[in-house]
C-alpha positions as CSV (number, residue, x, y, z in Angstrom):
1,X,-10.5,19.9,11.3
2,X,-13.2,19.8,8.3
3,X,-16.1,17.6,9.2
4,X,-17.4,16.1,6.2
5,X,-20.9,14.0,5.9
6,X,-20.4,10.9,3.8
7,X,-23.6,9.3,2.5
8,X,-24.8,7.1,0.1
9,X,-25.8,9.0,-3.6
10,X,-27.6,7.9,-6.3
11,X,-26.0,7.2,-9.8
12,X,-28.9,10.1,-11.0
13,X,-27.5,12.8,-8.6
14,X,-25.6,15.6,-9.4
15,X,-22.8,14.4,-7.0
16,X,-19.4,16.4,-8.2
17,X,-16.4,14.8,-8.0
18,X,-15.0,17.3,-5.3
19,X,-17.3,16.2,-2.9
20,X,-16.8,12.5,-3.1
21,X,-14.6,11.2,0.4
22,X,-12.0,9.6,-1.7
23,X,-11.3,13.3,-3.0
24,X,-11.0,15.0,-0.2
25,X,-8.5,12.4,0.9
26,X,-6.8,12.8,-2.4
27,X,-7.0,16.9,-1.2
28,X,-5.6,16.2,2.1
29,X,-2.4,13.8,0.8
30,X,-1.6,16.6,-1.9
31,X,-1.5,19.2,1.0
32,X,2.6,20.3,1.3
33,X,1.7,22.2,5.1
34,X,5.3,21.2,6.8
35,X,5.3,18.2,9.2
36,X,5.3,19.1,13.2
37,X,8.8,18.2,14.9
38,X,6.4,16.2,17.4
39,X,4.9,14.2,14.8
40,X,8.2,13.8,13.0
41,X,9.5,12.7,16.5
42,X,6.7,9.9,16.5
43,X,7.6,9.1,13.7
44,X,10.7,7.7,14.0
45,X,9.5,6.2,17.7
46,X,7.2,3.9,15.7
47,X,9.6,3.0,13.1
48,X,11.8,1.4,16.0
49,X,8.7,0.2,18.0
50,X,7.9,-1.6,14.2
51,X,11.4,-3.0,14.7
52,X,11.1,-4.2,18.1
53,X,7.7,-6.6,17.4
54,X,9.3,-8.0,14.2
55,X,12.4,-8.8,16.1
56,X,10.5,-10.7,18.3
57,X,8.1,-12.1,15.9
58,X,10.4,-13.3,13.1
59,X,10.7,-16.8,14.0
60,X,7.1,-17.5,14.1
61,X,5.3,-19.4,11.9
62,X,3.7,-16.8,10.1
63,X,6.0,-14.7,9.7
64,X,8.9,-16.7,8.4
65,X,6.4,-18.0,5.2
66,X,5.4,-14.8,4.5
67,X,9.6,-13.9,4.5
68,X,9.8,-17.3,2.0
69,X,7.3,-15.7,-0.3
70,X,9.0,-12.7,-0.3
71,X,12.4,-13.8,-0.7
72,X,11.0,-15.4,-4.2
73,X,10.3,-12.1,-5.8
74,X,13.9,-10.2,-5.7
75,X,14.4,-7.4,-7.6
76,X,16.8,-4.3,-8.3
77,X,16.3,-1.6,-7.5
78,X,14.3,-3.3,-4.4
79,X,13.4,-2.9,-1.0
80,X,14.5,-4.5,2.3
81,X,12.4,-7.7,3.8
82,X,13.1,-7.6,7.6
83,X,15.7,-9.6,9.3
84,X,18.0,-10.5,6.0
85,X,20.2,-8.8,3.6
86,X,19.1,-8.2,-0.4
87,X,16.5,-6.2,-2.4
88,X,13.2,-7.9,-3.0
89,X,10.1,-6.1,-4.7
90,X,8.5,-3.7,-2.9
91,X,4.8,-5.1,-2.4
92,X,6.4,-8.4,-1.5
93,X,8.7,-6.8,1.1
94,X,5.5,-4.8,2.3
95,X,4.2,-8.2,2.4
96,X,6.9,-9.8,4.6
97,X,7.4,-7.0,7.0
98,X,3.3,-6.4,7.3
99,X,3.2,-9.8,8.6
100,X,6.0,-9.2,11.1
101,X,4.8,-6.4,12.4
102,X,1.3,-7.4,12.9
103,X,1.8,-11.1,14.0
104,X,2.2,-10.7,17.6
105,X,-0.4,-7.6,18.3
106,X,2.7,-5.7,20.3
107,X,2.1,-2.4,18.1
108,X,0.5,0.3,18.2
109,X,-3.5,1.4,18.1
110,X,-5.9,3.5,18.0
111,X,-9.4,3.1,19.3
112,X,-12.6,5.6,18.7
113,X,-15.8,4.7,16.3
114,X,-13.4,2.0,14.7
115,X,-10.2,0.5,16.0
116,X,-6.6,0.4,14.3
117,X,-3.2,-0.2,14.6
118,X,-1.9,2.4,11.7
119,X,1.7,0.9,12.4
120,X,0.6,-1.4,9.6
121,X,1.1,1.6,7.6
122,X,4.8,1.7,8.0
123,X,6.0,-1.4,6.3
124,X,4.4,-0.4,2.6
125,X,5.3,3.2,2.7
126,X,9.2,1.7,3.4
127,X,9.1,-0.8,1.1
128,X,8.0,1.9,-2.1
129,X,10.4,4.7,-0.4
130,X,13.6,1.8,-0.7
131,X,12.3,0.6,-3.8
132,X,12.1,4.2,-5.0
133,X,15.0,5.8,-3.9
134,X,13.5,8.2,-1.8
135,X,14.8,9.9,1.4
136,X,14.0,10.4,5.2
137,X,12.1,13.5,5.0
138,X,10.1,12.2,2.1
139,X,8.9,8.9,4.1
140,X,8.1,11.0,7.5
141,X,5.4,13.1,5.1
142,X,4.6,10.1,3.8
143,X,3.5,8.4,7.2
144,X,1.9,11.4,8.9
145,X,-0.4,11.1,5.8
146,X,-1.2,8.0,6.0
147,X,-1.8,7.7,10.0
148,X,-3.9,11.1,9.8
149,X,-6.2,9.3,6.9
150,X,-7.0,6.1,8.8
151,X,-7.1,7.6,12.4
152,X,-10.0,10.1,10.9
153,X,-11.7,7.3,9.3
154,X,-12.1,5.3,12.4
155,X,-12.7,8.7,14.4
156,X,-15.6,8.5,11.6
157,X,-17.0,5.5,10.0
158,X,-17.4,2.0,12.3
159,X,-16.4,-1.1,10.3
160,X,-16.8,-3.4,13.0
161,X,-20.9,-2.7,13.9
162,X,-21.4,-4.2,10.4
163,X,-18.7,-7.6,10.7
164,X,-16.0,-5.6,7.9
165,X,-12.6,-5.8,9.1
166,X,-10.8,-2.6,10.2
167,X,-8.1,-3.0,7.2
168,X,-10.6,-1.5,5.5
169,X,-9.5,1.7,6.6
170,X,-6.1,0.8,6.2
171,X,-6.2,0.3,2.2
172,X,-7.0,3.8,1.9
173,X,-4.5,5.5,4.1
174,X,-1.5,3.4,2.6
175,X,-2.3,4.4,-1.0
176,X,-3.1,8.3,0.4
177,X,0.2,7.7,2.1
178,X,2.1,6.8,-0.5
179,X,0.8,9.7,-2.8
180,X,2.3,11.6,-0.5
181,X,5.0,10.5,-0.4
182,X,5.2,10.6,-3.9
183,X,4.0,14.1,-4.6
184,X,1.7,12.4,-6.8
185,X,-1.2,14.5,-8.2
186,X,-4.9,14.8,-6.6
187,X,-6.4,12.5,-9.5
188,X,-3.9,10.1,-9.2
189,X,-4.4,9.5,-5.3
190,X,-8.2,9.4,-5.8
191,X,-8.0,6.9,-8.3
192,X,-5.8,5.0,-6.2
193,X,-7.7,5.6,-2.3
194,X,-10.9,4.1,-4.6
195,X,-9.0,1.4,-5.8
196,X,-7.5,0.0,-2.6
197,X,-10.5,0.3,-0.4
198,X,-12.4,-1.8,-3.0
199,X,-10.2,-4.4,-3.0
200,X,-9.5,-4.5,0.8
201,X,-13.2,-5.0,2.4
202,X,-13.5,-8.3,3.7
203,X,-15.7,-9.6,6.6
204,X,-14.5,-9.8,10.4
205,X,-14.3,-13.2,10.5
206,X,-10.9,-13.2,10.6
207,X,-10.8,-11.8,14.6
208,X,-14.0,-14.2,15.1
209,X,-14.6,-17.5,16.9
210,X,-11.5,-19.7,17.0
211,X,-8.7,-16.8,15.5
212,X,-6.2,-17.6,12.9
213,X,-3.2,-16.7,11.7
214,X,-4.8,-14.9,9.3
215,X,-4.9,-12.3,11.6
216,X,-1.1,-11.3,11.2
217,X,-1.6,-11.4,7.1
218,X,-4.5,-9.6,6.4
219,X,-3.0,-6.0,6.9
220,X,-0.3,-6.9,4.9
221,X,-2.6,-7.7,2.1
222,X,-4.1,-4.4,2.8
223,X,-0.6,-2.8,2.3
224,X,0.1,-4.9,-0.8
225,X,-2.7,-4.4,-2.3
226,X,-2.7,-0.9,-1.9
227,X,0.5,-0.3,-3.4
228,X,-0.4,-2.0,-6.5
229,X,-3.7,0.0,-6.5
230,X,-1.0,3.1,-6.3
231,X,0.7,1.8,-9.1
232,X,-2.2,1.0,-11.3
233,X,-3.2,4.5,-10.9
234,X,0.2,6.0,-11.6
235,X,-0.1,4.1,-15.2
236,X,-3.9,5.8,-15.6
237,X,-6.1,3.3,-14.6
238,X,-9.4,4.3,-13.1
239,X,-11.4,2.9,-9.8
240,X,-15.1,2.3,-9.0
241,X,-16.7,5.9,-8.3
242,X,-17.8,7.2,-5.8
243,X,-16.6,3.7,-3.6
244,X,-17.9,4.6,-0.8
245,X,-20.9,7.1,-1.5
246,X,-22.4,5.2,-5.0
247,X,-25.6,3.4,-4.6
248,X,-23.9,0.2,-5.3
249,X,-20.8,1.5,-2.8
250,X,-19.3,0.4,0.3
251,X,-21.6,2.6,2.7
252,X,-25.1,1.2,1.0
253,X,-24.0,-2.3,0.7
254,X,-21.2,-3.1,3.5
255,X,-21.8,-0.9,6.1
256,X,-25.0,1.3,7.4
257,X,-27.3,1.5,4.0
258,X,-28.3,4.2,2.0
259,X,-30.0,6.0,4.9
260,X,-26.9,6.1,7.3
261,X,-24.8,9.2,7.6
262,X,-21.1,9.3,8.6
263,X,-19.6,12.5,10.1
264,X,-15.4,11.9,8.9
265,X,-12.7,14.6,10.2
266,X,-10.1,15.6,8.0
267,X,-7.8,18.5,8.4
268,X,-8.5,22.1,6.9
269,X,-5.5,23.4,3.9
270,X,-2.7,24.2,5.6
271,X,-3.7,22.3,9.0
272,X,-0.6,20.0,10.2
273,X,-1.3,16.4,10.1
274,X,-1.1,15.6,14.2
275,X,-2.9,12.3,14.3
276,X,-0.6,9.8,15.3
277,X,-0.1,11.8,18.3
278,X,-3.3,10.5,19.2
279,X,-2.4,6.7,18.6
280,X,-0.5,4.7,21.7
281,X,1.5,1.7,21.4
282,X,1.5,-1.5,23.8
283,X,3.1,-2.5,26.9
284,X,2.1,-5.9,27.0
285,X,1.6,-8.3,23.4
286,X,-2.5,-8.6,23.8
287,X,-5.4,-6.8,22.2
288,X,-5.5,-2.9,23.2
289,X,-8.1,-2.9,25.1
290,X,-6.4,-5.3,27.2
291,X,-3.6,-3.3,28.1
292,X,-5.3,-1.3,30.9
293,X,-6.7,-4.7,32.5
294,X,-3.5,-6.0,32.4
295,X,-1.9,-3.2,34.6
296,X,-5.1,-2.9,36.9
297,X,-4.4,-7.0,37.5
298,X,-1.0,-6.0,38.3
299,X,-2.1,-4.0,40.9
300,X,-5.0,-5.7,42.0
301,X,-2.5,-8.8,43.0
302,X,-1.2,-7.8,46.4
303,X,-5.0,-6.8,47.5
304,X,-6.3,-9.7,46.5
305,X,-3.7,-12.4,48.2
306,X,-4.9,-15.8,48.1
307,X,-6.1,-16.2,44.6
308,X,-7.7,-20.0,45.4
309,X,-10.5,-17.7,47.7
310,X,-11.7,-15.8,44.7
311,X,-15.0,-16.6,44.1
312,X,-15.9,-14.4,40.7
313,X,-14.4,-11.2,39.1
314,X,-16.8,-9.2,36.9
315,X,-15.1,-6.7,34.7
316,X,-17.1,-4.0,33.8
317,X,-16.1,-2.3,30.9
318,X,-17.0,-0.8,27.4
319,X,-19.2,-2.2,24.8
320,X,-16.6,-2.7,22.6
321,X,-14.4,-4.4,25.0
322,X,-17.3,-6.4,26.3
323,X,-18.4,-8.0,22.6
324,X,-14.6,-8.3,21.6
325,X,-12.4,-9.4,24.0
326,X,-14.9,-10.2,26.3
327,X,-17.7,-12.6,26.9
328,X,-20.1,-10.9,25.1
329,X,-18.8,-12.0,22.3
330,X,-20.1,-15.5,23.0
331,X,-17.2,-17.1,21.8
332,X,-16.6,-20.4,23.8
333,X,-13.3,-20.3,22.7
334,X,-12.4,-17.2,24.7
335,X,-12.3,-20.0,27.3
336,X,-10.4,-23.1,25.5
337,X,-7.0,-24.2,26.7
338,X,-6.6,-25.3,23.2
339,X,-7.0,-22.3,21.6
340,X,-4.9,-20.2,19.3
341,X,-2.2,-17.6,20.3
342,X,-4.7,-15.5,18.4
343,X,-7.8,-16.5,20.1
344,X,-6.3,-15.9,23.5
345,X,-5.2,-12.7,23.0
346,X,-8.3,-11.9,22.1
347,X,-9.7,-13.8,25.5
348,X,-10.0,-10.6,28.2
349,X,-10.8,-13.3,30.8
350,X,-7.5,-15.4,29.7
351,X,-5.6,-12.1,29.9
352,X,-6.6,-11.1,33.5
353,X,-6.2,-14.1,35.2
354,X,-2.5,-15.2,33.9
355,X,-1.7,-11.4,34.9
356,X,-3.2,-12.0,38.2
357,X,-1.5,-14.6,38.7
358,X,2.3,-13.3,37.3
359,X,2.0,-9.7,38.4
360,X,3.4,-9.8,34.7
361,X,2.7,-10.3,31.0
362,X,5.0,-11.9,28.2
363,X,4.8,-12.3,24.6
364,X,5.7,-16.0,24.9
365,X,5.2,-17.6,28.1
366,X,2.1,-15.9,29.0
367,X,0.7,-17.9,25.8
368,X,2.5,-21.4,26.1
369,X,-0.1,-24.8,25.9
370,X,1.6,-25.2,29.4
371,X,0.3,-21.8,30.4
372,X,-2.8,-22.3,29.4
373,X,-3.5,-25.5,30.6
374,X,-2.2,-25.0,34.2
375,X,-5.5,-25.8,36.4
376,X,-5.0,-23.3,38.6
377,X,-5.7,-21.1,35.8
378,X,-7.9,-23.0,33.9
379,X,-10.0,-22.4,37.4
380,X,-9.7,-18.6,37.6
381,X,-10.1,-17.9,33.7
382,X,-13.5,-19.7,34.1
383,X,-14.9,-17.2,37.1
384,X,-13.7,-14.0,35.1
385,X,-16.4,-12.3,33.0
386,X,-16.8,-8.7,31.4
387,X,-20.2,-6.4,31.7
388,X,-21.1,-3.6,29.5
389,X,-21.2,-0.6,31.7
390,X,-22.7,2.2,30.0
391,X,-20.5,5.3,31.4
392,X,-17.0,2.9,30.2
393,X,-18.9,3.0,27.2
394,X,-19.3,6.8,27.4
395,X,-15.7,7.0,28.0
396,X,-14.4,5.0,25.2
397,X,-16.0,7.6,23.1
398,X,-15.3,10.7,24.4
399,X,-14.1,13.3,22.5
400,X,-11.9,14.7,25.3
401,X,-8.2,12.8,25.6
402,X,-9.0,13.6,28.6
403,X,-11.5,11.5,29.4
404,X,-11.4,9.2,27.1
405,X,-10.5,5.5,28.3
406,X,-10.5,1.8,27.1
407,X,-10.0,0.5,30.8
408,X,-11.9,-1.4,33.2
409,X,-13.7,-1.6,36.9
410,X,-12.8,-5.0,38.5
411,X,-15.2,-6.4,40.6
412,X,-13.5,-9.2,42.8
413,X,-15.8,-11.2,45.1
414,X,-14.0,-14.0,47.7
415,X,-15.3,-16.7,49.2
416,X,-15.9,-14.8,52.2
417,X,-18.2,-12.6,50.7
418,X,-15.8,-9.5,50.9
419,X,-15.8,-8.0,47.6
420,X,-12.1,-6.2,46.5
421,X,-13.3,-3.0,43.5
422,X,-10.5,-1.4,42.0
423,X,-10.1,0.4,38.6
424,X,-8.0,1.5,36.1
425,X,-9.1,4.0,32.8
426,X,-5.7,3.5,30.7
427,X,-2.8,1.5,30.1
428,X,0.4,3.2,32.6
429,X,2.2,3.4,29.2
430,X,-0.4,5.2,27.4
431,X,0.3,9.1,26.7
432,X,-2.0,9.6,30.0
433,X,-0.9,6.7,32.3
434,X,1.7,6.2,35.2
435,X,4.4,5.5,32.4
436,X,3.8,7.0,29.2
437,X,6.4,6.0,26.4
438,X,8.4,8.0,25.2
439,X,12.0,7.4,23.2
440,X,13.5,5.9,25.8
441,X,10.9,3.4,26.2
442,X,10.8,2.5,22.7
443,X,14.6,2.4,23.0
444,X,13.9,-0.4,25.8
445,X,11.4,-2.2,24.2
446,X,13.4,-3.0,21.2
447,X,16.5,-3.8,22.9
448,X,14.1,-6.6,25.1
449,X,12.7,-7.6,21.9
450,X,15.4,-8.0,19.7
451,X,18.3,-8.9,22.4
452,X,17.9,-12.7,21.1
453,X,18.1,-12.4,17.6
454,X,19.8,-9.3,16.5
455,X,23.5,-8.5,17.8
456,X,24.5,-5.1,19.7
457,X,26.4,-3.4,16.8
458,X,23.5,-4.2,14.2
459,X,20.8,-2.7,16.7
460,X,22.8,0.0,17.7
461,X,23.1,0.6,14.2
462,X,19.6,0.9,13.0
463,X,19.2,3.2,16.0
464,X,21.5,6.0,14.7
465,X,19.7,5.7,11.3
466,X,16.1,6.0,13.2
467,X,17.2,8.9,15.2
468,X,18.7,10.6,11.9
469,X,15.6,10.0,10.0
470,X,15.0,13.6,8.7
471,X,18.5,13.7,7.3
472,X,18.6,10.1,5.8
473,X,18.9,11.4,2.1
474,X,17.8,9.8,-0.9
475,X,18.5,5.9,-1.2
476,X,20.0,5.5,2.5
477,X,16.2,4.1,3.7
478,X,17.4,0.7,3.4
479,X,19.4,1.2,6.7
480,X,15.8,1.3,8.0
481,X,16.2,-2.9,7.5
482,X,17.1,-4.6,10.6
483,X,19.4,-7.8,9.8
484,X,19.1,-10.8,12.2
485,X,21.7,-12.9,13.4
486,X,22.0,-15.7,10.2
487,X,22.1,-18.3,13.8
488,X,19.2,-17.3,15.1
489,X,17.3,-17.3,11.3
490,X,18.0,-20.9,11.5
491,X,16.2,-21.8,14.1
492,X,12.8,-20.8,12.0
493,X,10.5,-23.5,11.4
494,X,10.8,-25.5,8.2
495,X,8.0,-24.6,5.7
496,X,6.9,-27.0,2.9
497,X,7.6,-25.2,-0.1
498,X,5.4,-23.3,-1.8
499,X,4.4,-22.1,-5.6
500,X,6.6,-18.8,-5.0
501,X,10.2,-20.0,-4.5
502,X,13.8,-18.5,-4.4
């Protein structure tokens, strides 16, 4: 890997082109170096992990008015929106199937100076390769672009320290994922990477305080938005330059100030694009960093006994853990009965005590109003709190896989005074736990996921095209689409139209 310092420039420099960020990205997406059977082989694992969390989100709320908007803007040639038959345009499709795959935080992440979940990459780079014709081994380049870019811009540049949303990064790596895909030239993609990240900054807000559904749409924007930035530069139109080194850019004015340096890792010419080897999906539908907790609760259940004698647990645990799921955040809502799906999967202290209590976690039940209100939980929840603990901190940022972890050290103390410790560093299905996944996990998790909605033949289906990915030839990507049982699709809730409609 290249490490290259990114800093803010004055409009007076002599700052060349070559050396703005967006350019070396552009460098990095042009770069033909052959895609890694183990990265190919992830691939296609998080195409059918996508699959799985749409299948279980695509009766929600969110996700069945983003399908309405989509289902407004048909087209031929098209691409596929998830769960239903026809060819819809392609940013509208990314659109749809963004929202899917993000609305029940069930995908996958990565963590360093930012946090991610570069799955939301998959559902543009699709939609454009249906739209476009394109073929299996044109899309697989495509991805391993775009989840190297936004990987080694969180490994890089932290959003969250100054309140901007992660999509940020996200922007970026769809449009340099795309060019990829694409063979589109270097000044094209630069044009393009400029063009999305401008126009897919916004504030944290959104994962803030009482969380909204907004949570599930805003990296679908990002992928919308990007592909139009893609196609905007494919016509010759230009983007704000340099976007994030100029004196009026995104690193003087959104995130550290003129005087701040950022260290971001790209690969060398010719250096395989091996990133989303480093990502890890989810177990359990919560925030990542409460995957780990989750399992150490698990295991923490029989030890304990009696949960009525627990006085307090203090979780220590990373900074970033602490102010984001936990309560140094100082969100009061963290600890609401009444709160949002999206708030309490975002409440650490929620998360613990309902998987104390189960010895389980469920993408549904362990969120229900009756769940949440039960008083024996109630009770618990409220003697849960988190800690910074500087060496979980240390952790989370190692540079080592090895020792790099987003868990926790629970601290139980009874009514008796005895005091249970036990601790857990990551998540049994991460590539280092009890349980890593592998295919046949992902396998497993989409047949649980989808068993409700999407009949045998019609999963077993999309499986044979996933696992024949690299063959797929041009045009057969739309048997990436899963189709839903028509029964089930009617039991979505009934959304007052809108100004886009079929």
């Amino acid at each position: 890997m290249l490490i290259h310092t990114v800093r803010t420039r004055r409009s007076s420099d002599d700052f060349p082109r070559a050396e703005h960020l967006a350019a070396k990205i552009a460098e990095v997406a042009v770069d033909a170096v052959a895609v890694e059977p183990e990265t190919a082989e992830m691939v296609a694992n998080r195409i059918i992990d996508n699959a799985a969390v749409s299948a279980a989100a695509v009766l929600r709320r969110p996700v069945t008015v983003a399908r309405q908007q989509a289902l407004a803007h048909p087209a031929s040639p098209g691409a596929r929106v998830f769960g239903v038959d026809g060819a819809y345009s392609a940013e509208w499709a990314a659109w749809a199937n963004g929202v899917a795959v993000r609305e029940l935080d069930y995908h996958d992440t990565f963590l360093a100076a930012e946090y991610s979940h570069p799955g939301d990459n998959i559902p543009p780079l699709v939609a454009v390769a249906q739209q476009l014709g394109l073929g299996g081994a044109d899309l697989i380049r495509g991805l391993a672009t775009a989840y190297e870019i936004q990987i080694d811009l969180c490994r890089g540049i932290c959003l969250h320290e100054h309140k901007i949303d992660h999509v940020a990064h996200l922007g970026p790596a769809v449009a340099a994922g795309i060019g990829t895909m694409l063979r589109l030239d270097t000044e094209t993609i630069y044009q393009a990477v400029g063009q999305a990240l401008h126009l897919t900054t916004s504030t944290r807000q959104s994962r803030k305080g009482l969380i909204s559904s907004w949570k599930a749409f805003a990296p679908a924007h990002a992928g919308k938005v990007a592909i139009e930035a893609v196609d905007r530069a494919m016509r010759g139109e230009t983007s704000p330059a340099p976007i994030w080194e100029g004196e009026d850019g995104v690193i003087a004015w959104l995130l550290g100030g003129p005087e701040r340096e950022y260290h971001v890792p790209l690969p060398a010419p010719g250096e395989p694009k091996r990133a989303i080897l480093d990502s890890y999906t989810k177990e359990h539908s919560a925030e990542y960093q409460s995957q780990a907790p989750i399992d150490l609760a698990r295991r923490l259940r029989a030890r304990v006994g009696d949960l009525a004698e627990v006085a307090t647990i203090v979780l220590h645990t990373s900074h970033h853990t602490h102010v984001v799921i936990g309560t140094g955040s100082g969100d009061p809502q963290k600890f609401d009965p009444d709160a949002s799906r999206e708030t309490l999967d975002h409440s650490l202290p929620y998360i613990f005590a309902v998987a104390l209590q189960d010895g389980s976690w469920h993408h549904e039940r362990s969120y229900t109003a009756e769940r949440a209100h039960r008083p024996d939980t109630v009770e618990l929840w409220r003697k849960i709190s988190t800690v910074e603990d500087p060496e979980w901190t240390r952790r989370y940022h190692a540079a080592d896989p090895a020792e790099r972890a987003f868990g926790a050290r629970a601290e139980v103390t009874l009514k008796s005074g005895e005091v249970i410790v036990d601790e857990l560093a990551v998540a049994d299905a991460h590539p280092l736990g009890a349980r890593p996944f592998r295919r046949p996990q992902y396998v497993q998790k989409f047949a649980e996921l989808a068993g409700d909605v999407v009949e045998p033949a019609e999963r077993e289906r999309f499986l044979s095209a996933v696992a024949a990915l690299a063959d797929l030839r041009a045009g057969d990507l739309d048997a990436l689409n899963v189709v839903v049982d028509r029964r089930a699709l009617e039991r979505a809730p009934v959304i007052a139209p809108g100004i886009f409609r079929e």
